[in-house]
C-alpha positions in Angstrom: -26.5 1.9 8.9 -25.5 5.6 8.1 -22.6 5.1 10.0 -21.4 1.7 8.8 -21.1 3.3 5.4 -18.9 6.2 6.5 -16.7 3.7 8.3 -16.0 1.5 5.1 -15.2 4.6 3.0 -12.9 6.4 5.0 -11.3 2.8 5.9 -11.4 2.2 2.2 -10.0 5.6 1.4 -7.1 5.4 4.0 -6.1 1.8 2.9 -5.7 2.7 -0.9 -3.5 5.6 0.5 -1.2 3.5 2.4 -1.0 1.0 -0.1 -0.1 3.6 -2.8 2.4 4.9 -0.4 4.0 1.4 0.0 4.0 0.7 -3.7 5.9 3.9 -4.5 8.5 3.7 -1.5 8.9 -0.4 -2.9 10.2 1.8 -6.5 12.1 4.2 -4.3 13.6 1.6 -2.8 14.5 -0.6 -5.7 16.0 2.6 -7.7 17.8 3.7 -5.0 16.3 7.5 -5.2 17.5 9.3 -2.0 20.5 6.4 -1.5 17.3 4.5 0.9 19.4 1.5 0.8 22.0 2.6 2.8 20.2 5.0 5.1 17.7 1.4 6.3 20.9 -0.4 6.1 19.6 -2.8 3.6 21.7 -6.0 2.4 21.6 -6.1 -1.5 21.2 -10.2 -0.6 18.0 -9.4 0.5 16.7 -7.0 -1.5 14.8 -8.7 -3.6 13.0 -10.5 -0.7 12.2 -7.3 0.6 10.5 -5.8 -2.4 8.6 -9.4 -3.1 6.8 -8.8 0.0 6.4 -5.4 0.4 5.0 -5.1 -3.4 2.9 -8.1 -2.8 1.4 -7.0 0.5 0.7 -3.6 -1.5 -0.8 -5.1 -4.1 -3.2 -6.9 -1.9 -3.9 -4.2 0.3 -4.6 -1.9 -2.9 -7.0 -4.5 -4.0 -8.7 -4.4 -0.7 -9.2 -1.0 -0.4 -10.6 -0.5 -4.0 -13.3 -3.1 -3.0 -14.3 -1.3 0.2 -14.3 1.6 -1.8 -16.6 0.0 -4.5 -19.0 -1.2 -1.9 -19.1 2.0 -0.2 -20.2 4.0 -3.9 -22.9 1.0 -4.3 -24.6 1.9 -0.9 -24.6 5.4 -1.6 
């Protein structure tokens, strides 16, 4: 059981990280810092389809991680 708990914080841990690293390249990438648009190539047509889903799946994954996160404090 020890173990199961270590699992779900570090997994909780590392997907909050990766979402918050996906939420701020979705602002780089919409304010052009670093001219990102034209180093990925990127289409301005879809640009906004782009950012929909990367901020969405972000967002989801954020919200995922915080709850794996909260269950791993409550077991401690």
């Amino acid at each position: 059981m020890r173990s199961r708990k270590t699992v779900v914080g570090i997994f909780g841990m590392l997907q909050s990280f990766i979402a918050l690293t996906l939420i701020i390249f979705t602002c780089i990438l919409y304010f052009n810092f670093f001219d990102v648009q034209t180093f990925l190539n990127i289409a301005t047509s879809y640009l906004y389809l782009y950012l929909t889903v990367t901020i969405a799946y972000g967002f989801i994954s954020l919200i995922s991680g915080v709850f794996l996160l909260l269950e791993w404090w409550e077991k401690r």
